[in-house]
C-alpha positions, -999 to +999 in steps of 0.1 A: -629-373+146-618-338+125-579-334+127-577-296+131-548-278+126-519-278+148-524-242+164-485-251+175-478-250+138-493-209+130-471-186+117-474-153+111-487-136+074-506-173+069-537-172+059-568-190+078-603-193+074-618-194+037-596-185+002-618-159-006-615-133+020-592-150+044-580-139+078-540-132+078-525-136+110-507-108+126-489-118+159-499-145+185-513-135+221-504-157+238-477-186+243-490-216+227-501-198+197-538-199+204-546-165+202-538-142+174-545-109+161-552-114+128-566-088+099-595-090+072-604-067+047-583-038+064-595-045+105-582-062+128-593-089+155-589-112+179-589-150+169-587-176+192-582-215+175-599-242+194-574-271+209-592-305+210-570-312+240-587-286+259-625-293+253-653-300+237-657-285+203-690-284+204-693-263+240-665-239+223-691-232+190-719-226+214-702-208+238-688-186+206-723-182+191-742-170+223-716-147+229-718-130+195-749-118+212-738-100+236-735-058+230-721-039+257-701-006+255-675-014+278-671-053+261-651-061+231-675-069+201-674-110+195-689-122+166-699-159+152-673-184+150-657-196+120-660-240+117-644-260+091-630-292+086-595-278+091-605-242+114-623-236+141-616-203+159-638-174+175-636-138+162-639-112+185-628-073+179-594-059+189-587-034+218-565-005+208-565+007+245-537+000+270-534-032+289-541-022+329-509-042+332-489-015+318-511+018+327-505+006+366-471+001+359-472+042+363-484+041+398-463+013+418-482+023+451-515+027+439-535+045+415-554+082+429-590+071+435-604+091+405-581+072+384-595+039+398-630+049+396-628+060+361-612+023+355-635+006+368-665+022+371-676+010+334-662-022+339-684-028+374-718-017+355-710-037+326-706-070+344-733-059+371-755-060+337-747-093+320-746-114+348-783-108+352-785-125+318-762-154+323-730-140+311-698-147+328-663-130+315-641-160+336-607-150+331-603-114+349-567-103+352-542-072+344-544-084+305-582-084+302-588-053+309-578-024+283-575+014+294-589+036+270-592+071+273-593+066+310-622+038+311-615+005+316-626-019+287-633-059+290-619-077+260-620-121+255-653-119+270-662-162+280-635-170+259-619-194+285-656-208+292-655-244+273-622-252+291-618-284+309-599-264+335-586-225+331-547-224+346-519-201+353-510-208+317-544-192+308-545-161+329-525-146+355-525-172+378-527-148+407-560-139+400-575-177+397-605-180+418-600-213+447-628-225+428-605-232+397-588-259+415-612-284+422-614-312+401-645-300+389-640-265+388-672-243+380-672-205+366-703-185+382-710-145+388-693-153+422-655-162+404-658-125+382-665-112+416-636-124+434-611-117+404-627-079+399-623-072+440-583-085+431-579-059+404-600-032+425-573-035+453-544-042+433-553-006+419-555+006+449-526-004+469-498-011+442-502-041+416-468-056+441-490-066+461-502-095+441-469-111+440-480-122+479-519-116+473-531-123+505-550-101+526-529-099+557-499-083+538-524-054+529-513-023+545-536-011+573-550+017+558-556+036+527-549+075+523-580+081+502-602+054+519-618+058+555-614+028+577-648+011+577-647+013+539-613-003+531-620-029+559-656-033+537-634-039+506-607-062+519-635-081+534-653-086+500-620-097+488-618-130+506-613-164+490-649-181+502-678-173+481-701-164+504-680-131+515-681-118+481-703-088+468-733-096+459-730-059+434-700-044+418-719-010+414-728-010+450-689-011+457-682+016+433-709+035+452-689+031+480-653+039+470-672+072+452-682+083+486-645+083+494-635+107+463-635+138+489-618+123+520-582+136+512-591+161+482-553+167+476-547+128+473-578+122+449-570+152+425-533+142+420-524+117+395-494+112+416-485+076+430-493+083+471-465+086+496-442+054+500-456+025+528-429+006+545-429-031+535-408-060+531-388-061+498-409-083+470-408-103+437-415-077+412-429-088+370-404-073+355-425-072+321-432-092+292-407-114+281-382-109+306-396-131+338-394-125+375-368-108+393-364-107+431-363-068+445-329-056+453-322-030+477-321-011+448-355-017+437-373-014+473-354+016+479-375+024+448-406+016+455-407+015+491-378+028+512-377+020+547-373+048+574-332+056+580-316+035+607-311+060+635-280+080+639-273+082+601-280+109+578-293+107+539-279+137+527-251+130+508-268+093+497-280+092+462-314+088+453-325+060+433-352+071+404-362+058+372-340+082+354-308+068+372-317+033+364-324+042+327-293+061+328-274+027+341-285+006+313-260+001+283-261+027+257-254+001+231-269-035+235-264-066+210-281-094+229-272-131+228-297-153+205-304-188+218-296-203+184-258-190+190-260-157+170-267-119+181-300-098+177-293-064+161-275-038+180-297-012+197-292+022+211-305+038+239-329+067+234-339+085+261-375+098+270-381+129+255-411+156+238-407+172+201-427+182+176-439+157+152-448+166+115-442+192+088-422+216+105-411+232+078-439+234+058-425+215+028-443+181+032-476+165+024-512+171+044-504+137+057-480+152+076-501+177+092-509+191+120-479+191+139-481+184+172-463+176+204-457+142+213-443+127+251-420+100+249-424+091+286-405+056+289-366+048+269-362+027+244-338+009+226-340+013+184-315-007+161-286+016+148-288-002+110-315-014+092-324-050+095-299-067+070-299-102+049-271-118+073-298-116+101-329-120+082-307-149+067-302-164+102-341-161+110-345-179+075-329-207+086-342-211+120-378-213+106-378-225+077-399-198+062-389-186+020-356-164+021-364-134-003-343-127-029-317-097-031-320-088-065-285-097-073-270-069-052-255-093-023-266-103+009-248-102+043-247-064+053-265-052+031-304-046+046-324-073+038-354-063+011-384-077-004-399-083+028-438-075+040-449-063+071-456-095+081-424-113+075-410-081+095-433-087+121-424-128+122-389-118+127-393-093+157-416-119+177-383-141+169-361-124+182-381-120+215-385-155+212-347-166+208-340-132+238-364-136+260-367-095+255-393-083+236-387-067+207-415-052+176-411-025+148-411+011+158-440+029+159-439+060+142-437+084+167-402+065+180-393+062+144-395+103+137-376+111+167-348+086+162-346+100+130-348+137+140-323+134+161-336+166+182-332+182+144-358+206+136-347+201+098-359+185+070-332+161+074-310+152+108-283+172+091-300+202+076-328+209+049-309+204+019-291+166+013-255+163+015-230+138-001-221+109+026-253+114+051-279+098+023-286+071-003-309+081-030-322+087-061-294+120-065-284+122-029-246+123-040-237+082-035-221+059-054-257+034-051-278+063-058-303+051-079-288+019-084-291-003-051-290-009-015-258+002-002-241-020+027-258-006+062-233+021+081-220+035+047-229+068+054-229+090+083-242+080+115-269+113+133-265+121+167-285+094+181-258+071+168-285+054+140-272+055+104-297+055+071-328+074+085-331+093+051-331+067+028-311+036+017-345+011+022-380+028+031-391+008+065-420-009+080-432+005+109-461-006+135-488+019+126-519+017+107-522+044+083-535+074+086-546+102+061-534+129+087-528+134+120-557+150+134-565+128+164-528+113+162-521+101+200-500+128+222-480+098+239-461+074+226-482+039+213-491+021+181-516+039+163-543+015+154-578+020+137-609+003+130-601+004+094-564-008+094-564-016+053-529-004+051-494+003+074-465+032+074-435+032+055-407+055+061-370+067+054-373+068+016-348+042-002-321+044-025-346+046-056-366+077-044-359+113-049-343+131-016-377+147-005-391+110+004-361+108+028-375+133+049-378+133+085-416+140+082-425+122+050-446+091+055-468+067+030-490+042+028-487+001+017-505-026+019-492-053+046-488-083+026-467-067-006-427-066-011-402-042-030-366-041-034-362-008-015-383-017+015-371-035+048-373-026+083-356-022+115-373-027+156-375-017+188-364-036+218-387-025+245-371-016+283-387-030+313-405-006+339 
């Protein structure tokens, strides 16, 4: 019997697969470390290791290989899987959309019914389509599906199929078919069925609703749904097989024939009027658990009628923007090891323009455009320095780098790759239970801006005390690091924006910004052969430092002015 590698044992920036053009792993998916995105030869993908515990490695390889087969628009590309003595994963392609997790997150009591058709409309024909050739996705939940330019997208298509049993620690267990929990469970048409009516009407009503998920805590009716077809559609819902559609088209059909029955509801992109309901346990995102409703929270998302003889007037309202505004401004979270992540500070949402302003810079930096910064986020005031890379170091075992002879402790640490920055955000969400990642570059420029309009925070011309650089008026100009904090802080409360150590962000690279995204996320690309750096460093001239100024490295190399800082991401 082959003694594959311990999946448990992956770390990220190794190298699987062959010598010669090897996979490097990016960040796991999921919590054992069975899934990774991983890149080769500048793209990225999906790899998913097999666990001997789980299956048979045989049904895994053929379940891979048939599968590689399969060409849809509206299904992430798999390809053949890789087998060795020592790795046996399958390969499929990467989804840069947005997990319909976090795009419902926008819409607490349901999505308009444009928005849901345009979800789900692809995704409906698409499995309408392979199921008629034997094709079963088997794991349908708010992860699977990705929302890309409006359309939903299936990604992990049968990867759960040569499971022994598929469990909440698998998929959202709220979506598990009853047929899952048999002793001998069995995947058919009829489980993708049941999960994609779940989704249809967690869409449609609020994704709360799942936290109960039973039928009889649906509300009564549906604004942009006539009677006869929401009773259709919670009817198709039901647990036992044989109530379940027999066509997902067919209930797309239906639902379209509902676009026009309240034309103001299914034109807005606004969440419909608050239902009364009883307060529920609400996922309070990734990383951070489950939290039970206050009265804060329902008032939230569904406030309950006044009790008679009392008057709202002078009672505040609850929004998002008051809760944002009652987090910390400055947060230094507790590590489980006994030490303290970074501090962060709190940036509010916020739109500015993004690029050469002043029409100094590079065509990389070009065209400008406006970018939405619709949720806060937290973004560390110093760079990443050795005394907590050191503490990372230590916790995992993995090489310290070396600081050139310049000292360690708060000074930021340097000759670090994007990967090892990477391994240390996933870390610290690790040791938090938060979850934290580097900036992408759109949260990067802003911090940095500072709502500036200038080449720099402070002005367009650098200044003695504000910069480290090559002739930016320091004592370690040219020279080295300098401690973080030695200069002056901007606005925003960060220090050592413009310069100090370039820094790693999230971002594949891009030769311009035509087609840059309008919103905040991580720009990805097909052809990922190389990430963003930004800040300039202590051994570049001043016009590196710029706000706008942003260049290209490979992923895997190091440099004694390069290091990084991160994000720690806020909860809806």
């Amino acid at each position: 019997m082959n003694q594959y590698y311990d999946v448990s044992k992956l770390s990220i920036g190794q190298q699987v697969g062959v010598e010669v053009d090897p996979y490097v792993l990016n960040y796991p998916l999921s919590d054992d470390k069975s899934v990774w995105v991983a890149d080769q030869g500048g793209q990225s993908f999906v790899l998913r290791f097999y666990r001997s515990e789980r299956g048979d490695v045989n049904q895994f390889l053929s379940i891979a290989r048939r599968h590689a087969k399969l060409k849809h628009p509206a299904i992430t590309r798999s390809y053949p899987p890789f087998y060795s003595n020592l790795w046996v994963f399958s390969i499929y392609n990467l989804c840069g959309g947005e997990r319909l997790f976090s795009y419902l997150g926008k819409y607490p009591d349901g999505a308009s019914l444009n928005i849901v058709l345009s979800i789900f409309d692809p995704i409906a024909k698409a499995l309408d389509q392979v199921h008629q050739h034997g094709y079963i996705h088997g794991h349908l939940d708010l992860s699977s599906v990705h929302v890309v330019n409006g359309a939903g997208i299936l990604t992990g298509f049968g990867t759960h199929s040569w499971l022994d049993k598929i469990t909440d620690q698998d998929m959202d267990g709220r979506f598990i078919p009853p047929e899952y929990t048999k002793r001998n469970p069995n995947i058919s048409v009829s489980s993708d069925h049941y999960m994609f009516m779940r989704l249809l009407i967690a869409s449609l009503v609020g994704e709360s609703w799942l936290d109960n998920g039973k039928l009889n805590n649906l509300p009564d009716h549906v604004e942009t749904l006539d009677q006869a077809t929401w009773k259709k559609i919670k009817g198709w819902a039901r647990p036992a097989e044989r109530y379940r559609p027999k066509s997902l088209v067919e209930v797309m059909r239906l639902l379209r024939a509902n676009l026009f029955v309240n034309s103001s509801k299914a034109n807005s992109d606004a969440p419909p009027p608050p239902r009364n309901k009883k307060p529920v346990a609400l996922y309070a995102g990734a990383g951070l658990g489950l939290v039970t409703v206050t009265a804060i929270a329902a008032t939230l998302l569904w406030p309950t009628p006044p009790p008679a003889n009392t008057t709202t007037e002078n009672t505040p309202k609850v929004t998002a923007e008051s809760r944002f505004d009652g987090l910390p401004q400055v947060l230094e979270e507790d590590l489980n090891d006994g030490g303290k992540a970074p501090k962060v500070e709190k940036i509010a949402p916020a739109t500015f323009q993004m690029g050469d302003i002043n029409g100094a810079g590079d065509e990389n930096e070009s065209p400008v455009h406006e970018v939405n910064i619709p949720k806060g986020f937290y973004f560390s005031k110093n760079e990443v320095t050795f005394a907590q890379y050191d503490r990372f170091v230590a916790a995992t075992g993995r090489p310290a780098p070396p600081d050139n002879g310049w000292g360690r402790g708060s000074r930021p640490v340097i000759n670090v790759s994007w990967y090892d920055a990477k391994a240390y955000a996933n870390w610290l969400s690790e040791q938090t239970g938060s979850e934290y990642r580097l900036p992408t570059e759109i949260e990067w420029e802003y911090s940095a801006r500072a709502g500036s309009p200038t080449a720099y925070w402070y002005g367009n011309e650098v200044q003695p005390g504000y910069s480290v650089c090559d002739s930016c008026g320091s004592q370690w100009d040219g020279v080295s690091t300098a401690p973080v904090g030695s200069q002056a802080s901007n606005p925003l409360g960060i220090f050592d924006m413009h310069g100090n150590v370039a820094e790693w962000v999230e971002d594949c690279y891009h030769e311009n910004y035509a087609g840059a995204p309008s919103t905040n996320q991580v720009w990805l690309s097909d052809q990922c052969d190389g990430r963003v750096l930004r800040g300039g460093s202590w051994f570049d001239v001043p016009t590196v430092g710029r706000s706008a100024t942003r260049y290209r490295a490979e992923p895997t190399l190091r440099a004694s002015n390069w290091g990084f800082r991160i994000v720690r991401l806020i909860s809806p």
